[in-house]
Phi, psi and omega in degrees: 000125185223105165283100194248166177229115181283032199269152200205139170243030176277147178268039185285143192290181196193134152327138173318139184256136190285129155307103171314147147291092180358118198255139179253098152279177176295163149328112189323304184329314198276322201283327201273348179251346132343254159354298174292317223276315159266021150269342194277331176299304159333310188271307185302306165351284183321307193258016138321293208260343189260329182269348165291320196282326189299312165325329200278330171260064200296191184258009171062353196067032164295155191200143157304146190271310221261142174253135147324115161260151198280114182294351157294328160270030183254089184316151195243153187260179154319333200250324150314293205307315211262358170319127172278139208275346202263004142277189169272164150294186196286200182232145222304329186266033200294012196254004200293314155001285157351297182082046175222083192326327212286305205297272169316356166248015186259348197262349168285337218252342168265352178267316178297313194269334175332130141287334172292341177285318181306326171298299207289007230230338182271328181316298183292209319278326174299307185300326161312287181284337131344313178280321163308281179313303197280355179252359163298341191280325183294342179240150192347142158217139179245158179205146189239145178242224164145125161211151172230126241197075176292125188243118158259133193262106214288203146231104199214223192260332170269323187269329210198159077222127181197186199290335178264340159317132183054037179251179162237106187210195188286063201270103149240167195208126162228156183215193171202110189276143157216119162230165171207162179267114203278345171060049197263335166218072181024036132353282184304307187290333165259000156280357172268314186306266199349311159333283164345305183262000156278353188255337146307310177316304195279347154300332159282339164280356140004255171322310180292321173314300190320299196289345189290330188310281179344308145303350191240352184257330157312312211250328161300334194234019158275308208282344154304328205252302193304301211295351196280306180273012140301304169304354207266322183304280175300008172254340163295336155317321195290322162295331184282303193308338182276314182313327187275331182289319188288329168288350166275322155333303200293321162282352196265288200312307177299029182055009184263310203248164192248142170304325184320299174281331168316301168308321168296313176272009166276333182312304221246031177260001165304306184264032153246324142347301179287344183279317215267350153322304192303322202297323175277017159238012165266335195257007172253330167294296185339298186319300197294301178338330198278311193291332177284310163318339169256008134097043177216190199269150161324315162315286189298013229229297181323325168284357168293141180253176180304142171281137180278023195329153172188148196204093172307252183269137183280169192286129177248175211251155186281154177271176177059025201301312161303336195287295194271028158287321164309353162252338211242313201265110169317290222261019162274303161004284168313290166306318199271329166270354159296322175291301180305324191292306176335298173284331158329296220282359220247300181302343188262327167268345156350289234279352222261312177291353205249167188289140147285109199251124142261172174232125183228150165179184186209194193169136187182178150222168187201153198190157191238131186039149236097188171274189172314300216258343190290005168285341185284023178303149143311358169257000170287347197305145156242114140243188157208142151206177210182148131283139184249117155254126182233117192241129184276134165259312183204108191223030183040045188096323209297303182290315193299302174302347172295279149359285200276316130005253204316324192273335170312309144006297210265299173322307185293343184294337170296296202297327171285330141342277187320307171273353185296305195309298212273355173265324185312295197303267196351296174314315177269352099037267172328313199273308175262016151279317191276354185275313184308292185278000187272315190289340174289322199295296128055265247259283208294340175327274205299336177280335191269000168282308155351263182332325180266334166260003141238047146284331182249357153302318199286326199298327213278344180292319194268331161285329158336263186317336184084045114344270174233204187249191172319302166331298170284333169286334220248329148235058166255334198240320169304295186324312191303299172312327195249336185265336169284338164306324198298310170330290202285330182275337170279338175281354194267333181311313181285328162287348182247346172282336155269010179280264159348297150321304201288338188285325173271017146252024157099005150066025143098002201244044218259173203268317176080252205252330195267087175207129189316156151312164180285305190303338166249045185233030166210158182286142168347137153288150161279135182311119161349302205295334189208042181274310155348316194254252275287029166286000000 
């Protein structure tokens, strides 16, 4: 419905106009509140018949089902509760912790250089001019049009016979549109908000990139520092095993030892050999691993040396920990502005039922015959202006399926919250049981490598002397060999469990001020005024 008040000083020509026959009205006096008094009826008529018809599309009562949880009411186990309470959270350098500068210049050197933070980095900036684009509809718009239209007028039964038949002339025309939205049940205004907290979302899934970056270049170069001491294990096996082999020669030639032990002791240097291959093709994936996470080529990955690991005081938990999970962890974050966008979009569809008033108009000129240029006369001059109002009547369901979208939407955006909170506890949970059994695993490592190795001192001694045979050295030195691996894998085990922790308390990565509000991770109330239609 578009209402306009029209005025134009164009001079187009026109048919003769026939004289009406003469009317004898009342007195102007008497006539004019008459008059008024049945345009205002007239008008009340109108939005009478339009919020009774308006009535018709009401929202069926769709709603969100699903509730947002209070990260407080989520119970903490024993391995939280019994956490010491007196630290911070970690801090942006959590890996400086390690103590290995080479480890503090790859984790720098991959948040800079990553294509995936480049991607994601690229993310926020789409989501930005997005938020841009969808919050332009809230400010004015002008348009400029202008045509110039060389015209032949036929002469038939529609154009003529008139002043313009089997003529040529000028139809030009130029103007300046405007319009704007007056936004009378936030439409508009909550489709910016919305923008808005999807473009807080990619910022904060940002951060989880970042930090996820972070964590996997950490875990990757614990598993580079075992395999180096791994290797270090097997090639000291490998010396021992050439040490057993030169004394069984030494024995053979002095007439004491037998080929029998010579053959024994050759066995088993093919496949320490072989190990020890493997191991130097494990610290060369490693490397390349390291350099494709820092975005950079397999040459600089090559140029890394052995890593220095090192791991002081273990990390302790923050007081308030669920609470301030809503801050800390990017991809609660994340999830909590998903939820705000959610409702947002619940309110944008809300508002679709109810009439939507613009205010539009234009101003120009315009002319029919003359020269090229005579419509910019001043007496060509036009304008109009109004409200275009537009109100749904019947749209076969189309707002009501909308509706339910949006709130379907809104739920999973909930539900998805929700497990993000409870996988968050969970993680960090998970993390001081396995930080907890590592420092135990830690104490039993070290006695039974103690233990194994002098089992395997007393054998080499007692095969030395002609004690015993081959056989008990040979598994003394396995035992030795499988329990210093067992050594080294609970420490890289202990060094990737604080690791793990710190990425679930948020890597140091907290959100600060930019985290929705309660109030705005729920949909609007309906307006009092038009809670009516809402049947």
């Amino acid at each position: 419905i578009k209402i306009h008040r029209n005025t134009s000083l164009s001079s187009f020509p026109s048919r003769p106009r026939i004289t009406p026959p003469t009317l004898h009205h009342p007195p102007q006096e008497f006539a004019a509140v008459p008059r008024r008094i049945s345009r205002e009826l007239k008008t009340l008529s109108v939005w009478a018949l339009s919020l009774a018809i308006s009535g018709c599309i009401g929202t069926g009562g769709i709603a969100p089902q699903d509730q947002a949880l209070s990260a407080n009411t989520l119970a903490t186990d024993e391995a939280i509760q019994s956490a010491a309470r007196d630290a911070r959270w970690p801090t942006a350098q959590w890996w400086q912790a390690y103590g290995d500068p080479q480890l503090n210049r790859w984790v720098e050197l991959a948040t800079h250089d990553s294509p995936s933070l480049a991607m994601a980095a690229a993310r926020v900036r789409e989501a930005r001019a997005m938020a841009g684009i969808v919050e332009s509809a809230e400010s004015l718009q002008i348009n400029s049009d202008t045509t110039l239209k060389r015209h032949n007028w036929p002469n038939d039964q529609f154009y003529g016979p008139g002043a313009l038949s089997g003529s040529n002339t000028w139809d030009n025309n130029t103007s300046l549109g405007f319009s704007y939205a007056l936004d009378l049940w936030g439409r508009e205004s909550n489709a910016t908000e919305r923008a808005v907290d999807l473009a807080h979302m990619s910022v904060a899934e940002a951060r989880q990139a970042q930090l996820e970056l972070q964590n996997n270049v950490v875990r990757v170069y614990i598993q580079l520092s075992l395999h180096y001491a791994n290797r270090d294990i097997v090639a000291a096996t490998l010396a021992q095993q050439q040490q057993i082999l030169d004394l069984a020669n030494k024995r053979l030639n002095a007439g004491i030892g037998t080929h029998f032990d010579v053959s024994q002791a050759e066995t088993p240097l093919p496949e320490t050999h072989r190990q020890l291959d493997a191991l130097d093709e494990e610290i060369a994936l490693s490397r390349n691993q390291l350099a494709a996470l820092a975005g950079k080529g397999p040459g600089e990955g090559a140029r890394l040396q052995r890593p220095t690991l090192s791991l002081g005081a273990p990390l302790k938990l923050p007081s308030s920990l669920p609470a301030q999970l809503l801050g800390q962890r990017p991809d609660v974050v994340a999830s909590r502005w998903q939820v705000a966008a959610q409702a947002r979009g619940i309110d944008v569809a809300h508002a679709g039922f109810y009439p939507n008033v613009d205010l539009v108009g234009s101003l120009g000129y315009m002319a029919t015959g003359g020269g090229m240029l005579g419509f910019l006369a001043g007496k060509k001059f036009n304008y109009n202006v109004g409200p275009a109002i537009t109100l749904p009547i019947f749209d076969g369901g189309r707002l009501r399926s909308q509706l339910g979208e949006a709130s379907a939407g809104y739920d999973i955006a909930v539900a998805h919250y929700n497990q993000t909170l409870v996988n968050a506890l969970k993680g960090i949970s998970d993390q001081l049981i396995r930080r907890e059994s590592m420092d135990k695993q830690k104490g039993f490592a070290a006695e039974s490598v103690a233990s194994a190795q002098k089992t395997y001192d007393i054998a080499m001694i007692a095969y030395q002397r002609g004690l015993t045979d081959y056989l008990n050295v040979l598994n003394a030195q396995t035992l030795l060999f499988r329990q210093q691996q067992v050594e080294q894998q609970v420490q890289a085990a202990r060094l990737t469990a604080h690791a793990d922790l710190v990425t679930a308390l948020g890597g140091g990565l907290g959100a600060g001020n930019d985290v929705p509000q309660d109030t705005k991770t729920v949909p609007s109330k309906t307006p009092a005024a038009l809670a009516v239609f809402d049947h």
